[in-house]
PDB file of N, CA, C and O in Angstrom:
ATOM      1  N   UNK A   1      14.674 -12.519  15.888  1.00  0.00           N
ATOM      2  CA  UNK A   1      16.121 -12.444  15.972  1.00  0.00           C
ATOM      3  C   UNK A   1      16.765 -13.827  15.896  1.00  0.00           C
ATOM      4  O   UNK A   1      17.986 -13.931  15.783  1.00  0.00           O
ATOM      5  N   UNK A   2      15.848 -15.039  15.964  1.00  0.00           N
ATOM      6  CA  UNK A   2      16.617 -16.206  15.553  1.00  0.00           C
ATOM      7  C   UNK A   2      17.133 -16.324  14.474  1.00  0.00           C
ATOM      8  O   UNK A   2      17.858 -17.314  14.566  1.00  0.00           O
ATOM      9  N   UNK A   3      17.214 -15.846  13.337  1.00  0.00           N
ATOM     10  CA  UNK A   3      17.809 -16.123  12.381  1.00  0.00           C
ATOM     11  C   UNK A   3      19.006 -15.679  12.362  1.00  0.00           C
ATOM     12  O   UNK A   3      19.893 -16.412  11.923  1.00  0.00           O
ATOM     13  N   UNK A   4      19.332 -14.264  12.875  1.00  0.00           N
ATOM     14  CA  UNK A   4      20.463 -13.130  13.435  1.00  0.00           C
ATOM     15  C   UNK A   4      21.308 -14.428  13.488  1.00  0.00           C
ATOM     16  O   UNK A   4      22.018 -14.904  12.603  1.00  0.00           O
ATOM     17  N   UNK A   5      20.918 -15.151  15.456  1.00  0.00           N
ATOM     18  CA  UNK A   5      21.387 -16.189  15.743  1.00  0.00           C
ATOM     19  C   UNK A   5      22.199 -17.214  15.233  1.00  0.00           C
ATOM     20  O   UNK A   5      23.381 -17.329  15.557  1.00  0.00           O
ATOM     21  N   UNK A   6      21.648 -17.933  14.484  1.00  0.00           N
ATOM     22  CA  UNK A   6      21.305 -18.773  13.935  1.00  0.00           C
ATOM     23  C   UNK A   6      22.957 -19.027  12.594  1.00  0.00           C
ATOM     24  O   UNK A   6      23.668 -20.014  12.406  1.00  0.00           O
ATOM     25  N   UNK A   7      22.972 -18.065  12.155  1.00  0.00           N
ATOM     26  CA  UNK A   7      23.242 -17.461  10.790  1.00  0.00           C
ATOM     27  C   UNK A   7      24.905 -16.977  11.329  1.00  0.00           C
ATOM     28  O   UNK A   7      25.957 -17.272  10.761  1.00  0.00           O
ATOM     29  N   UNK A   8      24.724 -16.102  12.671  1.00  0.00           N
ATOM     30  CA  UNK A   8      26.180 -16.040  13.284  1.00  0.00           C
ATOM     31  C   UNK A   8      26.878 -17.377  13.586  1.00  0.00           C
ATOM     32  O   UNK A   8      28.028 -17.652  13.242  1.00  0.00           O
ATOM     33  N   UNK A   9      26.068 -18.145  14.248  1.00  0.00           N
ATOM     34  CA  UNK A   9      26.703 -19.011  14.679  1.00  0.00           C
ATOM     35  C   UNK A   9      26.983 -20.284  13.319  1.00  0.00           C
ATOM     36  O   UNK A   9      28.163 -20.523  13.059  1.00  0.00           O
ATOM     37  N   UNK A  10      26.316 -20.746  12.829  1.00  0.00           N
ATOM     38  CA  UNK A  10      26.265 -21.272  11.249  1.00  0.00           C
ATOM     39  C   UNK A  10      27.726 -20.879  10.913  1.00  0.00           C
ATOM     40  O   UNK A  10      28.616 -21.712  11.089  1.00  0.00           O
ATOM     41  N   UNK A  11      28.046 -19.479  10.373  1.00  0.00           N
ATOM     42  CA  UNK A  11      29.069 -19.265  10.036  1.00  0.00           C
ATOM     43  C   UNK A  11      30.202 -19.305  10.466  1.00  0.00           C
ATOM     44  O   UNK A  11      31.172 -18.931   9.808  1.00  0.00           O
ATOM     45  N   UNK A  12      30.296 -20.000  12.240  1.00  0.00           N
ATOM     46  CA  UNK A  12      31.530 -19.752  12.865  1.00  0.00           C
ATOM     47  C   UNK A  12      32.228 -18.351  13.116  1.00  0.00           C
ATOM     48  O   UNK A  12      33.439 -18.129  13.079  1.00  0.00           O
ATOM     49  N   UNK A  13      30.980 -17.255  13.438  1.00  0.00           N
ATOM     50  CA  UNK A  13      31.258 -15.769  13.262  1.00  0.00           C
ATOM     51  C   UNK A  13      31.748 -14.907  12.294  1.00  0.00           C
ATOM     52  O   UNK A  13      31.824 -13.682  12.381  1.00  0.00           O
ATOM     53  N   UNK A  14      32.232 -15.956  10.923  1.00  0.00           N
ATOM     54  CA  UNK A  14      32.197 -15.127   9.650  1.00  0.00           C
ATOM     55  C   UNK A  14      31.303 -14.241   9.865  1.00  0.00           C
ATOM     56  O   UNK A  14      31.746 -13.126  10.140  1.00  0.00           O
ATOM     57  N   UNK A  15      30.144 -14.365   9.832  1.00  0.00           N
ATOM     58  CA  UNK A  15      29.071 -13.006   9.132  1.00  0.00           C
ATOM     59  C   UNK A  15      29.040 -12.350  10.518  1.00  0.00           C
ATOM     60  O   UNK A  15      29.515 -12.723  11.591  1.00  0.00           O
ATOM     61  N   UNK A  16      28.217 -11.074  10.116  1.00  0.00           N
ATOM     62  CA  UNK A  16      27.575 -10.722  11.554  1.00  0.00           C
ATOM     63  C   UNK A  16      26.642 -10.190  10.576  1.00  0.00           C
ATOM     64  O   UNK A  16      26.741 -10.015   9.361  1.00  0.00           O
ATOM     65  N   UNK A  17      25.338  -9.893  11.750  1.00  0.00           N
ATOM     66  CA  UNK A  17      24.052  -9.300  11.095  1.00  0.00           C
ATOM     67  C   UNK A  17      23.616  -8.737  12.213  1.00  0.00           C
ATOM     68  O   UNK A  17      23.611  -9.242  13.335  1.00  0.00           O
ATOM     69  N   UNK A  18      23.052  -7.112  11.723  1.00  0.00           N
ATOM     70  CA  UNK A  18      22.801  -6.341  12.319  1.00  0.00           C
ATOM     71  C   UNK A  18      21.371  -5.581  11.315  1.00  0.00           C
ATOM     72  O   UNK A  18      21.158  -5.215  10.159  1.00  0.00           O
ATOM     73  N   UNK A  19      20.643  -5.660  12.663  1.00  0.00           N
ATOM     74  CA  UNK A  19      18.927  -5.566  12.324  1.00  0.00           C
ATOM     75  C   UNK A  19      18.314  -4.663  12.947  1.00  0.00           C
ATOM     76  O   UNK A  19      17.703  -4.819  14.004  1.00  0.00           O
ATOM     77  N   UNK A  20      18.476  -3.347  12.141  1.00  0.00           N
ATOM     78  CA  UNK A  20      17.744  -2.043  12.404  1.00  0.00           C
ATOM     79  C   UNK A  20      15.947  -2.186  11.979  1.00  0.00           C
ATOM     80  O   UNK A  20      15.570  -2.409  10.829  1.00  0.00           O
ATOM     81  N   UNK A  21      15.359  -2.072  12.720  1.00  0.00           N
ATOM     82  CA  UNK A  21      13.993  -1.988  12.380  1.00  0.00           C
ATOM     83  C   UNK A  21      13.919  -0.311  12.755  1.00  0.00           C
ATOM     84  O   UNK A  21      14.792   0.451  13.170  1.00  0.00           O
ATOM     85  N   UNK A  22      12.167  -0.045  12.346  1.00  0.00           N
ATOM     86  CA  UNK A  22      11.567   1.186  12.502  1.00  0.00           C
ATOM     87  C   UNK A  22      12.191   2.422  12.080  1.00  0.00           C
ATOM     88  O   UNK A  22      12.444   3.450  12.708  1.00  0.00           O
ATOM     89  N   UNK A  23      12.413   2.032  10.666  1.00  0.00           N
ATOM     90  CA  UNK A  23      13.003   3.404   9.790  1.00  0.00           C
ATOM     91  C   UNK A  23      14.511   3.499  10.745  1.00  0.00           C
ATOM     92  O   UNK A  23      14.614   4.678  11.082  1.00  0.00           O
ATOM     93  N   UNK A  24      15.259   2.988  11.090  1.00  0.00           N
ATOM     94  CA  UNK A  24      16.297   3.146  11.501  1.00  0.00           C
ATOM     95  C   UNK A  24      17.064   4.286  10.783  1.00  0.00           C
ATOM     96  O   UNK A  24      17.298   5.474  11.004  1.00  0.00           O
ATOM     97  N   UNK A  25      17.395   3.214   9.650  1.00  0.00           N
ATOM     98  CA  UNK A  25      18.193   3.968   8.504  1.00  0.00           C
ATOM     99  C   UNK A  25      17.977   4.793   7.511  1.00  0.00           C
ATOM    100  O   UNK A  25      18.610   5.765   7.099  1.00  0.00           O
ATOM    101  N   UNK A  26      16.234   3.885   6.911  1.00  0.00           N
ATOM    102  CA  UNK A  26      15.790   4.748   5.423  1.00  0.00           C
ATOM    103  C   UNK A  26      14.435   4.788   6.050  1.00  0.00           C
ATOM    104  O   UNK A  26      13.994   4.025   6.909  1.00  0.00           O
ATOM    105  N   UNK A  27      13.889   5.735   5.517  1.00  0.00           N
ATOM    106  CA  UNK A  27      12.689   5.828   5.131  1.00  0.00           C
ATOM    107  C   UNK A  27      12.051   4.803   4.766  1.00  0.00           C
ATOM    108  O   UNK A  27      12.807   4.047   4.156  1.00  0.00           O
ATOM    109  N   UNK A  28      10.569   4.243   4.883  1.00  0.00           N
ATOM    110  CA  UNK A  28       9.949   3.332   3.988  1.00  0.00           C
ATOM    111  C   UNK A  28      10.033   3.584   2.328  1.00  0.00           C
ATOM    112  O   UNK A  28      10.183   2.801   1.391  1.00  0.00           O
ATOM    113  N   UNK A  29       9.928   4.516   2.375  1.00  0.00           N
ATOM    114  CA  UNK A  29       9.462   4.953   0.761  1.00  0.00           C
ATOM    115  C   UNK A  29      10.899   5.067   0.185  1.00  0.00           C
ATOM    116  O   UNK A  29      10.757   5.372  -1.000  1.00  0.00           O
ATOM    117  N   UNK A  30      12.693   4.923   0.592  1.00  0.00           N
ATOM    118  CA  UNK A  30      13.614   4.699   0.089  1.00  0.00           C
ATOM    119  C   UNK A  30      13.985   3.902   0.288  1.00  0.00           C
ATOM    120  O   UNK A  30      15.211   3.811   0.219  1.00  0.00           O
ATOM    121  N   UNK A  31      13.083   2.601   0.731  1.00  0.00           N
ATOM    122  CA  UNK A  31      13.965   1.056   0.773  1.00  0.00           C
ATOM    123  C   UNK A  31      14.254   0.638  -0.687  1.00  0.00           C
ATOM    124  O   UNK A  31      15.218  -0.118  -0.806  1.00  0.00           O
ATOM    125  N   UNK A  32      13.710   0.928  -1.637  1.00  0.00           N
ATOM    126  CA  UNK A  32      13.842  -0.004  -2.999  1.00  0.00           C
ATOM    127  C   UNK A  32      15.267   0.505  -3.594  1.00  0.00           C
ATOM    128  O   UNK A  32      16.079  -0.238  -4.145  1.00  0.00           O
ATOM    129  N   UNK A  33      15.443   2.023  -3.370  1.00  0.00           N
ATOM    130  CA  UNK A  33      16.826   2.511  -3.764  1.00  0.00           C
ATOM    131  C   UNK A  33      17.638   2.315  -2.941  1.00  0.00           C
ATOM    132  O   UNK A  33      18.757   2.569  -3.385  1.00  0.00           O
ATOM    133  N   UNK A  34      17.653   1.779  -1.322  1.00  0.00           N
ATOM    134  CA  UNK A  34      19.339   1.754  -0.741  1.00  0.00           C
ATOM    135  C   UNK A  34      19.503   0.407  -1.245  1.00  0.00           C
ATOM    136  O   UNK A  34      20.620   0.070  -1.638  1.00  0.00           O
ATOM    137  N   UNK A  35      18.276  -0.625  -1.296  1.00  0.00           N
ATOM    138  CA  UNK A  35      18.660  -2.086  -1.645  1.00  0.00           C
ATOM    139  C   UNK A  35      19.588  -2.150  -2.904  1.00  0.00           C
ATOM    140  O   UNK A  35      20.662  -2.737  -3.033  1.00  0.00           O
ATOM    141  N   UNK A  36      18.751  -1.242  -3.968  1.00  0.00           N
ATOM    142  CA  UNK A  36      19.277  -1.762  -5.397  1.00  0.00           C
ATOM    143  C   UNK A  36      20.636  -1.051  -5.711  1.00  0.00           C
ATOM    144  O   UNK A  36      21.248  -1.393  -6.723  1.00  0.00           O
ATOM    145  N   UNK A  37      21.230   0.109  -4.732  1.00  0.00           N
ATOM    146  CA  UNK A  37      22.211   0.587  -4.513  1.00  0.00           C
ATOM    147  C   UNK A  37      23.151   0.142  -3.787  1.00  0.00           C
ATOM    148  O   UNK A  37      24.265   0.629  -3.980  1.00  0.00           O
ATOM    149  N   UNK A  38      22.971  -1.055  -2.595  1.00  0.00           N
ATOM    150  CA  UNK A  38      23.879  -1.907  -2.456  1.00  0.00           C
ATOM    151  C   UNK A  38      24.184  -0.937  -1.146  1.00  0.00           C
ATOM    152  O   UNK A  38      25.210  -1.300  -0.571  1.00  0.00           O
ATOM    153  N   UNK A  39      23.629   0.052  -0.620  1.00  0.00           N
ATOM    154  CA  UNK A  39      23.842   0.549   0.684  1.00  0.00           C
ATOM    155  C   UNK A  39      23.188  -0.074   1.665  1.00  0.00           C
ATOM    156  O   UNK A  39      23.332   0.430   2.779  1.00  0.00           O
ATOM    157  N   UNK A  40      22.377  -1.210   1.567  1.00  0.00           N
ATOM    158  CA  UNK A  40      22.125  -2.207   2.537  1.00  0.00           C
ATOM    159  C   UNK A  40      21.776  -3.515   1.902  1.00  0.00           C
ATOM    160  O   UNK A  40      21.532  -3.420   0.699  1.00  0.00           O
ATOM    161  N   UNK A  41      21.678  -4.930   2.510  1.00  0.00           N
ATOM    162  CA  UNK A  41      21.399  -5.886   2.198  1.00  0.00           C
ATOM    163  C   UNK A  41      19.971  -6.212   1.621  1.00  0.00           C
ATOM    164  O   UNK A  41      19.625  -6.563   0.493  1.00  0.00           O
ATOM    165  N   UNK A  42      19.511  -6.061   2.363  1.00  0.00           N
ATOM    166  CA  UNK A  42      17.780  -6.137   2.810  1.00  0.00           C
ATOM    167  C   UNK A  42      17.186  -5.609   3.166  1.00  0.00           C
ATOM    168  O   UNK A  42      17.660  -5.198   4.225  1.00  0.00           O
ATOM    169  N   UNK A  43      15.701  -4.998   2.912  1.00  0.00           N
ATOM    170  CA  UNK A  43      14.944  -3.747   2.476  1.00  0.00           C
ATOM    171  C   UNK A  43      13.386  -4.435   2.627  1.00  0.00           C
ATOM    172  O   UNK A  43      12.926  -5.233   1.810  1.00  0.00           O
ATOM    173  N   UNK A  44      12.816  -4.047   3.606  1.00  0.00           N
ATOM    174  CA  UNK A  44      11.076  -3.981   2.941  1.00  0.00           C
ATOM    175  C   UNK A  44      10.368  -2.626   3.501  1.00  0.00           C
ATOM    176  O   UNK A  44      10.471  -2.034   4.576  1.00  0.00           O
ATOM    177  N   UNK A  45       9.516  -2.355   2.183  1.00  0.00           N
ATOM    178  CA  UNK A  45       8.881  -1.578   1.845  1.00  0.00           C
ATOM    179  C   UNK A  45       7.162  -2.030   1.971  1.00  0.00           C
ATOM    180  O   UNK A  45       6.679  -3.087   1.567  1.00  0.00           O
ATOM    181  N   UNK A  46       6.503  -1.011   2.583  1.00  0.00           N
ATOM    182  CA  UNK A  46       4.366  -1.305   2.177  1.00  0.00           C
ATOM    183  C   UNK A  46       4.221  -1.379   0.927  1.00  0.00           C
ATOM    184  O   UNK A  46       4.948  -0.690   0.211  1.00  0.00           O
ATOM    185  N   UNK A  47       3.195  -2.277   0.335  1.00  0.00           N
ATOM    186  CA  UNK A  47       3.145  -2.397  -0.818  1.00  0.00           C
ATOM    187  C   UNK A  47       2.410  -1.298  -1.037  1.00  0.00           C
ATOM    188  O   UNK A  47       2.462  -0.971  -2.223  1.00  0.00           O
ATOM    189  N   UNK A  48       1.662  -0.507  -0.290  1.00  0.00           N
ATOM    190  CA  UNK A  48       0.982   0.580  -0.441  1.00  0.00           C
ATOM    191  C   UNK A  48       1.495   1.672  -0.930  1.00  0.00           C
ATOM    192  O   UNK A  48       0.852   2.658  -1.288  1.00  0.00           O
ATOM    193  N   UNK A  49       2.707   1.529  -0.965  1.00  0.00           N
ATOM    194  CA  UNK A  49       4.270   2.758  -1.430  1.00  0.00           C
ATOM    195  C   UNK A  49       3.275   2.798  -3.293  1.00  0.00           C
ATOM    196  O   UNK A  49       2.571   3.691  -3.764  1.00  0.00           O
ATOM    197  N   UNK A  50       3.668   1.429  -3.881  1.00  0.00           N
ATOM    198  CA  UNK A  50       3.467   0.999  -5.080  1.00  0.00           C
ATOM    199  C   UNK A  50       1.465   1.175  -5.734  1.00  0.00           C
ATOM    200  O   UNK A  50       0.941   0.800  -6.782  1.00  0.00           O
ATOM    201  N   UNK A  51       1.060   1.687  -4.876  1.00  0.00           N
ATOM    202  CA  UNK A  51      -0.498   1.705  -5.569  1.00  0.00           C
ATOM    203  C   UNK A  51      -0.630   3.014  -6.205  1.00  0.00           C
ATOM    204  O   UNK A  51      -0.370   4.203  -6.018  1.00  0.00           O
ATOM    205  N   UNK A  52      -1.075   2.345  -6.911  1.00  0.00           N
ATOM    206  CA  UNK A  52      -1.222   3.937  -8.216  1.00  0.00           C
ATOM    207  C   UNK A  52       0.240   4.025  -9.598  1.00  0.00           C
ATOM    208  O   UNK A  52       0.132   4.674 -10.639  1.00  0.00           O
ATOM    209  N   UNK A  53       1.114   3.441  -9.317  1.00  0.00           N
ATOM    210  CA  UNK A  53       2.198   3.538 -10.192  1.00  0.00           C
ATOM    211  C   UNK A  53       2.177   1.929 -10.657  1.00  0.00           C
ATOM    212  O   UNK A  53       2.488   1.795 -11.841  1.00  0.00           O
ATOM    213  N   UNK A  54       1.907   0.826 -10.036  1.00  0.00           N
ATOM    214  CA  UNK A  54       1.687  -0.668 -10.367  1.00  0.00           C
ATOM    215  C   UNK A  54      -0.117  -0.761 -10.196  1.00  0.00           C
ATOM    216  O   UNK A  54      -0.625  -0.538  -9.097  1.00  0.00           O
ATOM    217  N   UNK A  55      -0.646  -0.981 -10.954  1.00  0.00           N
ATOM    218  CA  UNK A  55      -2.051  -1.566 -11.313  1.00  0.00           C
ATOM    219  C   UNK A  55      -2.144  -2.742 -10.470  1.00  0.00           C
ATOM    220  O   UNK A  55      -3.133  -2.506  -9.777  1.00  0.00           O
ATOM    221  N   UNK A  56      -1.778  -3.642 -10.199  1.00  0.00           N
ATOM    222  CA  UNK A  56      -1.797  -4.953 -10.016  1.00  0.00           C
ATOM    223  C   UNK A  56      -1.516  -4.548  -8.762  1.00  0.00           C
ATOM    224  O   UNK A  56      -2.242  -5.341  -8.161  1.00  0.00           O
ATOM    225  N   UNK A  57      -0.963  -3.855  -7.853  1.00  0.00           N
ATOM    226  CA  UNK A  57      -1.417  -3.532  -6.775  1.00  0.00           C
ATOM    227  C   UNK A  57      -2.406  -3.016  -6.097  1.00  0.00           C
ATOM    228  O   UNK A  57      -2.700  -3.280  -4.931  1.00  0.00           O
ATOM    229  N   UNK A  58      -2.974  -2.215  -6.872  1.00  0.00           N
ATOM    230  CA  UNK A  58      -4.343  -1.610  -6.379  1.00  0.00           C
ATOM    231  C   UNK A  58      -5.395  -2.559  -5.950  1.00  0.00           C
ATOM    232  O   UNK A  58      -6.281  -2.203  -5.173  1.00  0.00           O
ATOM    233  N   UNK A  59      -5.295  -4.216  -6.619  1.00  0.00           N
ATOM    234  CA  UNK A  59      -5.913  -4.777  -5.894  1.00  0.00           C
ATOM    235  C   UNK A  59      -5.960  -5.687  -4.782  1.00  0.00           C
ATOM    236  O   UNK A  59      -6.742  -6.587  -4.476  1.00  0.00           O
ATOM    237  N   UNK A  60      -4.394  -4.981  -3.990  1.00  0.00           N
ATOM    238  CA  UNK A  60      -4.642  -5.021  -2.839  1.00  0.00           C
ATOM    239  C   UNK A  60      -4.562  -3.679  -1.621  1.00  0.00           C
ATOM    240  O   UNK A  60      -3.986  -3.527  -0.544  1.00  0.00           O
ATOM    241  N   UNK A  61      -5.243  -3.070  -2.256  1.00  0.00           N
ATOM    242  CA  UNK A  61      -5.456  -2.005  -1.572  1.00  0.00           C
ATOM    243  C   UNK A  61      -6.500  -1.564  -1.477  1.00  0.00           C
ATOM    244  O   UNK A  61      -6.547  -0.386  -1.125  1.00  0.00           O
ATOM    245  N   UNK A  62      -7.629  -2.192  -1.704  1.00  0.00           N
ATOM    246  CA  UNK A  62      -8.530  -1.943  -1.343  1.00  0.00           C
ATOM    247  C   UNK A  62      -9.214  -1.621  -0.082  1.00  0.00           C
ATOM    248  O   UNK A  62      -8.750  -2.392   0.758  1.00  0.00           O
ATOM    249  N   UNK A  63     -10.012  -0.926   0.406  1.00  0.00           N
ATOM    250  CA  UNK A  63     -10.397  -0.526   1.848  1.00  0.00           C
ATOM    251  C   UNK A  63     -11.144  -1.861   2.133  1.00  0.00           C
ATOM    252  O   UNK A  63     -11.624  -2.568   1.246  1.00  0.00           O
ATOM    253  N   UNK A  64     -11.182  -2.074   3.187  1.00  0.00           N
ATOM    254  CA  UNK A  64     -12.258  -3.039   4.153  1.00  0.00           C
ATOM    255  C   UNK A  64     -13.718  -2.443   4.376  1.00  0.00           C
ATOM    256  O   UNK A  64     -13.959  -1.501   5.129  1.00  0.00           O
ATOM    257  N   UNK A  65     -14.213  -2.805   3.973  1.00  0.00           N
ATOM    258  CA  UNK A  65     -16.042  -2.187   4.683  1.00  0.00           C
ATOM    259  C   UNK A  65     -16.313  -3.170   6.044  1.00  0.00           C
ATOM    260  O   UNK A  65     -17.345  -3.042   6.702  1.00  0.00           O
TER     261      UNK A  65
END
C-alpha cells in the first residue's frame, strides 16, 4: 500500500487510488477485458489463464517434479 501512499500524497490529493485485491471486482480470467475496456486502470491476470492459446507460455507452465 505504499505506493497508494505515496502517489496520494505526490499529487497533493489530486488522485486517489483505491486497491481492491482478491477478485474484488473481476474475475481473474476477465482482467484483460475490464483493462482494455477502460472499466478499470490496472488488471493482473495468472499467466496460466494464457497456456494453451499462447505457445510461449506453455513454457512456463510446466509442472515441478
Amino acid at each position: 500500500m505504499e505506493i497508494k501512499e505515496t502517489v496520494e500524497h505526490a499529487s497533493g490529493g489530486e488522485l486517489k487510488i483505491e486497491i481492491c485485491d482478491s477478485a474484488q471486482l473481476y474475475k481473474d480470467s476477465d482482467a484483460h477485458l475490464t483493462v482494455s475496456s477502460g472499466a478499470v486502470g490496472m488488471g493482473a491476470s495468472s499467466l496460466t489463464l494464457y497456456a494453451g492459446a499462447i505457445p510461449a507460455v506453455d513454457f512456463f507452465c510446466v509442472p515441478l517434479s
